[in-house]
Residue frames relative to the residue before (quaternion, step in Angstrom):
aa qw qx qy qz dx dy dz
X 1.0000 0.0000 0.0000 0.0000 0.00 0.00 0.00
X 0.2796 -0.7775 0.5620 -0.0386 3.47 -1.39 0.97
X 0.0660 0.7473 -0.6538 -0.0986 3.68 -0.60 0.57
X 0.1220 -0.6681 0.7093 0.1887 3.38 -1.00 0.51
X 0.2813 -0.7282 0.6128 -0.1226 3.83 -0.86 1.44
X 0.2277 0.7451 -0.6059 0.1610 3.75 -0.39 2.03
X 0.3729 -0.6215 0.6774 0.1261 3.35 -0.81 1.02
X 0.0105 -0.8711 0.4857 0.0717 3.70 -1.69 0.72
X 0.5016 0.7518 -0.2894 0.3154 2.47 1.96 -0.42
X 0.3528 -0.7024 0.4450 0.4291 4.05 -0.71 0.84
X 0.4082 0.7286 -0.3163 0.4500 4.07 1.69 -0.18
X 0.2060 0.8211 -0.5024 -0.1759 3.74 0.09 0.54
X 0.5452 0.3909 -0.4437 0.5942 3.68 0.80 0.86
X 0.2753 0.6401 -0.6174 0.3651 4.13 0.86 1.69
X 0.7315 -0.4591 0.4822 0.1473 3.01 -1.84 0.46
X 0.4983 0.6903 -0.1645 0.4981 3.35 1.44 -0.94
X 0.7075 0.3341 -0.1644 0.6007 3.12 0.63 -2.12
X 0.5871 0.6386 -0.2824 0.4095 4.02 0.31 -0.52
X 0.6628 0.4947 -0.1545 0.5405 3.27 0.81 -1.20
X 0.8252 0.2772 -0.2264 0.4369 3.24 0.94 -1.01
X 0.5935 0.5872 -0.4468 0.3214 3.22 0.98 0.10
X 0.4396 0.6529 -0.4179 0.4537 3.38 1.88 -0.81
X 0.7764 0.4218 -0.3203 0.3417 3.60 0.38 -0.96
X 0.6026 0.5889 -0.2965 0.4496 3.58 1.05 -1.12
X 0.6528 0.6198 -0.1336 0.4145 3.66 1.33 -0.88
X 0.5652 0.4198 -0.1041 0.7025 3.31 2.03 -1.19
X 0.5293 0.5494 -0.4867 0.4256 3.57 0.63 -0.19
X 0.8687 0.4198 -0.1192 0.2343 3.08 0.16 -2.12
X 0.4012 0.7954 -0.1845 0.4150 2.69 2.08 -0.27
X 0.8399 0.2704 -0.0246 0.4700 2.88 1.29 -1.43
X 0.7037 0.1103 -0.3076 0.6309 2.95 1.59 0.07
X 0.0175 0.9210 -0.3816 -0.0763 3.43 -0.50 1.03
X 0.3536 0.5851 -0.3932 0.6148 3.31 1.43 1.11
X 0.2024 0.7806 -0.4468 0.3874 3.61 1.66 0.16
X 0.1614 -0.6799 0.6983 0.1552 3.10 -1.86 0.13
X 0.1391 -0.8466 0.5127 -0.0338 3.81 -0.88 1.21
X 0.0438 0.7737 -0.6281 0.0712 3.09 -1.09 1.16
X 0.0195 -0.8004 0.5929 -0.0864 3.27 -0.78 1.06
X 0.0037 -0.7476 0.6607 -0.0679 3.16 -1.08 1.76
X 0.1356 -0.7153 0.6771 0.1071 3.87 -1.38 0.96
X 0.2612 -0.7934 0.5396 0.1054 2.89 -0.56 1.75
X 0.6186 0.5867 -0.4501 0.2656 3.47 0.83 -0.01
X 0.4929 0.5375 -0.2598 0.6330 3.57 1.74 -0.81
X 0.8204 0.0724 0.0335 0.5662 3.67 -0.24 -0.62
X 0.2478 -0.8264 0.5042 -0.0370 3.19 0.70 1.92
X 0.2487 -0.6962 0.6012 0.3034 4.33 -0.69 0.08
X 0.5587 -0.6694 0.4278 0.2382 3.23 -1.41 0.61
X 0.4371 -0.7089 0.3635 0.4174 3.62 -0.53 0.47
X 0.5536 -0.4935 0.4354 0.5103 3.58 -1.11 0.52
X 0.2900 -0.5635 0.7667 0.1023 3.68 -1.68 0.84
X 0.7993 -0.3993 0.3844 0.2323 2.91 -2.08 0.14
X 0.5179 0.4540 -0.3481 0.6360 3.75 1.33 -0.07
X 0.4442 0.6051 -0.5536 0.3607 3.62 0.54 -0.18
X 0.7987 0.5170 -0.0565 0.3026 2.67 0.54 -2.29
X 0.6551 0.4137 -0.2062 0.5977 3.41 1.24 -0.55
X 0.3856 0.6489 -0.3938 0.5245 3.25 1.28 1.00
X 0.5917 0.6811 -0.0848 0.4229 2.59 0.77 -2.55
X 0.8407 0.3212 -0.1830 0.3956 3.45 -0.24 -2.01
X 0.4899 0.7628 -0.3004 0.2964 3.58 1.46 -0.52
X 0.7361 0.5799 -0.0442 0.3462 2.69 1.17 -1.67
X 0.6503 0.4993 -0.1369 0.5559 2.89 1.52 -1.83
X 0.5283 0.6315 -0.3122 0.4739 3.66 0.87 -0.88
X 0.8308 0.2198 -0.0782 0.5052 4.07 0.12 -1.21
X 0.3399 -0.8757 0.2875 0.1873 3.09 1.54 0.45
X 0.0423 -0.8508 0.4385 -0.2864 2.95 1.69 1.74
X 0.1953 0.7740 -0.5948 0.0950 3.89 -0.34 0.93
X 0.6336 0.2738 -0.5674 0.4490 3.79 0.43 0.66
X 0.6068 -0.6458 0.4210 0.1937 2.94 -1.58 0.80
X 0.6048 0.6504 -0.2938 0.3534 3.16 1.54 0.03
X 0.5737 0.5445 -0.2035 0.5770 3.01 2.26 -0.21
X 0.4753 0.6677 -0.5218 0.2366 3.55 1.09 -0.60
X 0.2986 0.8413 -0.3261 0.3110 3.69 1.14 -0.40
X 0.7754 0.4803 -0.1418 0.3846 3.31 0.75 -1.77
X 0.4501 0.7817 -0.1886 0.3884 3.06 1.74 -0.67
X 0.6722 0.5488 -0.1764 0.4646 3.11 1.38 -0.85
X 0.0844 -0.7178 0.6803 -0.1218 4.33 -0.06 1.42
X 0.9188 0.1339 -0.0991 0.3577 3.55 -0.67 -1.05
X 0.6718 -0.4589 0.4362 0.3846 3.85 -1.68 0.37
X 0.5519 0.5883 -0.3965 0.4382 3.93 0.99 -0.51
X 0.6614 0.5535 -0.1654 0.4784 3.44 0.94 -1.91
X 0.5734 0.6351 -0.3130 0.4122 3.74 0.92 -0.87
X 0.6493 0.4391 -0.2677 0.5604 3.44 0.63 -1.81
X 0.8327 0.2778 -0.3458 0.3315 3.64 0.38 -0.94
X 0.3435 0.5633 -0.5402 0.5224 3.78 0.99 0.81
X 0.7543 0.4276 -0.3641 0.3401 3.41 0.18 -1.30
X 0.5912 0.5338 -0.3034 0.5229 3.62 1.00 -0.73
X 0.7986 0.4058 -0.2528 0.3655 3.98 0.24 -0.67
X 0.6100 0.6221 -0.2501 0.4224 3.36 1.41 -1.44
X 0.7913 0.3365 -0.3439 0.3773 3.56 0.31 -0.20
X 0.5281 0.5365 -0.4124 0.5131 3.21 1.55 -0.59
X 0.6392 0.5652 -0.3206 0.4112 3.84 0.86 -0.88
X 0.4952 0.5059 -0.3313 0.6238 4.03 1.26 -0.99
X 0.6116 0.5053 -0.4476 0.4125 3.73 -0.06 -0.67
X 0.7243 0.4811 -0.1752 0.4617 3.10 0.09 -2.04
X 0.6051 0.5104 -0.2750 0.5456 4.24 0.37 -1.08
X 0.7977 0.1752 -0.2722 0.5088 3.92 0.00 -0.80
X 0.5908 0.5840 -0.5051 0.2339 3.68 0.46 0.19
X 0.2076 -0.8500 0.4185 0.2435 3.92 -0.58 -0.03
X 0.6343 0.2646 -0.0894 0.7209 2.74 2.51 -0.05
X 0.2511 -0.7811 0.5689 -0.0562 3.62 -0.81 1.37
X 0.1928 0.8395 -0.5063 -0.0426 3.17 -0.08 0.70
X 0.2086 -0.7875 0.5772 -0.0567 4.15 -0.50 0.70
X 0.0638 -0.6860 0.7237 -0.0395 3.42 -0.53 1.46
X 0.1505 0.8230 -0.5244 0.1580 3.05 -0.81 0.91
X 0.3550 -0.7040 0.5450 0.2853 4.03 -0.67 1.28
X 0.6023 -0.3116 0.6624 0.3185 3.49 -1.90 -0.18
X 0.3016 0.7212 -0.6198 -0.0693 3.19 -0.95 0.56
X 0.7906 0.0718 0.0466 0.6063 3.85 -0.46 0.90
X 0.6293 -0.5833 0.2859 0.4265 3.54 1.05 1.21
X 0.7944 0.2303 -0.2489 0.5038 3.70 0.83 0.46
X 0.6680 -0.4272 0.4253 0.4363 4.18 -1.13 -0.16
X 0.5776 -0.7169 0.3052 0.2435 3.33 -1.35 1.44
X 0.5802 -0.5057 0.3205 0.5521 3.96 -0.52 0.33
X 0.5648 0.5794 -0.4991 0.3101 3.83 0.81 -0.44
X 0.5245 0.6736 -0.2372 0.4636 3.28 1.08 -1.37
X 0.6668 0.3915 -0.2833 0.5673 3.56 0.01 -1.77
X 0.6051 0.6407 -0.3786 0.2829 4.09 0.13 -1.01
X 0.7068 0.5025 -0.0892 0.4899 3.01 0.90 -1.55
X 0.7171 0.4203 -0.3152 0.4579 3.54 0.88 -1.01
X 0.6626 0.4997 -0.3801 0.4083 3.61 0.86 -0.82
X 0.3226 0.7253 -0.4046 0.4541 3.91 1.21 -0.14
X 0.8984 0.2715 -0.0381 0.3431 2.89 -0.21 -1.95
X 0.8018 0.2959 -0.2711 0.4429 3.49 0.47 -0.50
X 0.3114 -0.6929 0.6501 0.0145 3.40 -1.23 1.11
X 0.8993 -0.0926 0.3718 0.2109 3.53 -1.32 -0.04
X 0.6313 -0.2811 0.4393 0.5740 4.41 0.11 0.44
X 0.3702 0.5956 -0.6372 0.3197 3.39 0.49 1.11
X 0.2571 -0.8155 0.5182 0.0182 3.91 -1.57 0.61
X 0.1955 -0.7492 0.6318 0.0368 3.14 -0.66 1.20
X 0.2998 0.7266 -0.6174 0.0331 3.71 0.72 -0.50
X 0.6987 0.3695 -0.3945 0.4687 4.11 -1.60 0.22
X 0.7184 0.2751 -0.3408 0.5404 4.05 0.81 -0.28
X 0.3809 -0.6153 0.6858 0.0775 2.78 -1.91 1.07
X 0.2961 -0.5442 0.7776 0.1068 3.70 -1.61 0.97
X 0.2454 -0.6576 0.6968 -0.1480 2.78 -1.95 1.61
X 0.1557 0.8506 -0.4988 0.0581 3.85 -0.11 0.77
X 0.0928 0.7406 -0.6644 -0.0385 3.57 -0.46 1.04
X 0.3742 -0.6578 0.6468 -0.0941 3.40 -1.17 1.47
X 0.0360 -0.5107 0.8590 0.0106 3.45 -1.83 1.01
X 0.0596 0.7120 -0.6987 0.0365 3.30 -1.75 0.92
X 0.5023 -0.7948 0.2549 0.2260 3.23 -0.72 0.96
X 0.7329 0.0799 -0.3293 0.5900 3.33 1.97 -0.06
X 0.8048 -0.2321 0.3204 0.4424 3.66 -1.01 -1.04
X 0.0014 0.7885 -0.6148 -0.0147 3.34 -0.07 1.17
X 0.4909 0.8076 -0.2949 0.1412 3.65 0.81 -0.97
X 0.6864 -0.4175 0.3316 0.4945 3.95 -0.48 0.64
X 0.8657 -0.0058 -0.1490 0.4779 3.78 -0.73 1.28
X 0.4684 0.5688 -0.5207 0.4312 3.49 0.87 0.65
X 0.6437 -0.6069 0.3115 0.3468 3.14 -1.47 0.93
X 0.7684 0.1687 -0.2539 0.5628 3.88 1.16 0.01
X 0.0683 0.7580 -0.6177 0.1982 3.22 0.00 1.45
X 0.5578 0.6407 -0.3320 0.4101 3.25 1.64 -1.04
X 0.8679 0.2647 -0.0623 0.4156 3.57 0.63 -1.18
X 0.1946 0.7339 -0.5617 0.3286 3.49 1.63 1.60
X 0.1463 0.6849 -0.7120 -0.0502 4.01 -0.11 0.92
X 0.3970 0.6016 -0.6350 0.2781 3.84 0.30 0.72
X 0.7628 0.4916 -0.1800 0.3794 3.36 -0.06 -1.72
X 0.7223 0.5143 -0.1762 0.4275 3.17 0.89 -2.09
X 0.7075 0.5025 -0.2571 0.4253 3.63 0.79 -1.43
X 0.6288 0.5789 -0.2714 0.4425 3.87 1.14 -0.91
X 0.6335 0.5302 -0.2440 0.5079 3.48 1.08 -1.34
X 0.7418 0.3602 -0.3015 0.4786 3.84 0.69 -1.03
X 0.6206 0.5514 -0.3339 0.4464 3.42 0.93 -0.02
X 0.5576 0.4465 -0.3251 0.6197 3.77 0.74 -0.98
X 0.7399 0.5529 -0.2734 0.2686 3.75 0.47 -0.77
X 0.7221 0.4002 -0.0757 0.5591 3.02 1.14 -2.06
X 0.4999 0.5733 -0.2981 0.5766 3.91 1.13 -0.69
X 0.9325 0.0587 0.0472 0.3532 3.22 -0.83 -1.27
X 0.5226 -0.6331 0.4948 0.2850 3.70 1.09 0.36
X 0.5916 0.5337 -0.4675 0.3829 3.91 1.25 -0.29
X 0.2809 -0.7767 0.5434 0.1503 3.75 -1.25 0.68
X 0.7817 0.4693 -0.2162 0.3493 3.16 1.41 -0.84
X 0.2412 -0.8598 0.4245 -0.1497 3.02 0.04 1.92
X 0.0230 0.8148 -0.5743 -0.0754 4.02 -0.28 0.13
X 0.0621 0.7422 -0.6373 -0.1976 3.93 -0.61 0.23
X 0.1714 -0.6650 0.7246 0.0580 3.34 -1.36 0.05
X 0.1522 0.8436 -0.5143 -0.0260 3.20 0.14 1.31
X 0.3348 -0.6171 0.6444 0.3029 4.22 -1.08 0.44
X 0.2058 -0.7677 0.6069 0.0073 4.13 -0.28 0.91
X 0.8390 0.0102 -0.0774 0.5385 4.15 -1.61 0.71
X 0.1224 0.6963 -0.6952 0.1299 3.46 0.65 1.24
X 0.8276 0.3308 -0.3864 0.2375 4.10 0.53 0.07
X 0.1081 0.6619 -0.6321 0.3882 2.81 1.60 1.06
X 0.7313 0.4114 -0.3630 0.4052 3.61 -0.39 -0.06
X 0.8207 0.3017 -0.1878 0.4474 3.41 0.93 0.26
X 0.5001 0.5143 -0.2918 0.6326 3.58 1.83 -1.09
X 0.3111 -0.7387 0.5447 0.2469 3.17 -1.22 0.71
X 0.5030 0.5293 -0.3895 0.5613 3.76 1.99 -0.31
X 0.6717 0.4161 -0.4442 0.4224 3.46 0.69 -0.05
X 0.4403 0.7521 -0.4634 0.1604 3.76 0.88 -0.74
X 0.6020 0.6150 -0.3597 0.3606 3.83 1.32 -0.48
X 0.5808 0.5206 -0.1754 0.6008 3.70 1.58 -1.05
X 0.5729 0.6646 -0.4688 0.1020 3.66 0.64 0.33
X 0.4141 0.6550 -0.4242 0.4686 3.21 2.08 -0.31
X 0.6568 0.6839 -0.2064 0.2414 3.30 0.67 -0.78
X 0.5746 0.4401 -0.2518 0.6424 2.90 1.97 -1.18
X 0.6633 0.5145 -0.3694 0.3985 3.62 0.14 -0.79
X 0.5315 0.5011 -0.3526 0.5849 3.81 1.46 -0.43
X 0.6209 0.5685 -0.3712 0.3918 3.55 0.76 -0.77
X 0.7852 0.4282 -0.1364 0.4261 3.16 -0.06 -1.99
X 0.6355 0.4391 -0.3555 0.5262 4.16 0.99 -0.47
X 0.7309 0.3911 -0.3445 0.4405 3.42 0.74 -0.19
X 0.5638 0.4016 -0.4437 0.5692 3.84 1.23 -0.23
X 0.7433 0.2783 -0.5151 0.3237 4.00 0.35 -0.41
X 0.4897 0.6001 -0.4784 0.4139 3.23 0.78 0.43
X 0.5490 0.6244 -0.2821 0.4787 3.53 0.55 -1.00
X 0.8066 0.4229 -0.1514 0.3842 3.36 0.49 -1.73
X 0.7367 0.4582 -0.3148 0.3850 3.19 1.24 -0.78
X 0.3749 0.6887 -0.5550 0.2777 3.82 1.15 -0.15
């Protein structure tokens, strides 16, 4: 077994990063003959995909290239190279893991551009991950949760889940979410703070099973 272990948050004392460490910690715990790999995309930010990316991409999809062990061939020119060298290890990572795990804040009702960075890298075309499982512990600053007045406009959870799904064909998804993380700072929020502290004790709990 493998965890691959990414932190996004640009915050490096967040809930997120916490949350996930409870879990990455309970993992290794439990399996300790494990393999670990731990990348903070916010410190060691990934480049965005470039036009060689894309002339990857169309490569792939074009020769109708769907194991990932072939995406390789794709590569022709010295442009297309640099953009292998950038993707291919982040992609080996992602391939030997069997667990993903991804601490990650809300930002602006959806996942930070580091995050989005990283995903557009890795995923190519009727590519599969089936047999791995995505792990997501989340800090959000208000109430996104079933019957709350902005459930409608959660593009974290909702946008991650169709993506692990529609992308990679994976279903098993976990969130772990910490909820009114600015109750602790908004003073209009200061009434919802029991609420957060109810929150965040129940995700490090959650996280730590």
């Amino acid at each position: 077994m493998n965890l691959l272990h990414l932190d996004a948050s640009a915050r490096r004392a967040s809930f997120s990063r916490e949350l996930s460490r409870i879990y990455a910690d309970a993992w290794r715990a439990a399996n300790p003959d494990g393999g670990y790999t731990y990348r903070d995309l916010a410190a060691s930010p990934v480049p965005h995909i470039d036009e060689a990316w894309t002339e990857l991409c169309d490569y792939v999809l074009a020769h109708e290239i769907t194991e990932i062990a072939r995406y390789r061939e794709a590569v022709r020119t010295p442009a297309q190279e640099r953009a292998w060298a950038v993707l291919e290890p982040l992609l080996d990572e992602v391939v030997e893991a069997d667990v993903i795990l991804i601490g990650t804040p809300m930002y602006n009702y959806s996942i930070p551009s580091s995050l989005k960075a990283w995903l557009d890298q890795i995923t190519f075309p009727k590519m599969s991950l089936k047999g791995r499982s995505f792990v997501v512990t989340s800090a959000r600053g208000g109430a996104y949760g079933p019957g709350t007045p902005k459930e409608a406009v959660d593009h974290q959870e909702r946008y991650l889940r169709d993506f692990f799904l529609g992308h990679f064909a994976v279903s098993e998804v976990s969130f772990v979410h910490a909820e009114l993380v600015n109750s602790l700072i908004d003073p209009g929020l200061a009434h919802l703070r029991e609420r957060h502290l109810e929150s965040v004790a129940r995700a490090r709990k959650e996280a730590g099973r």
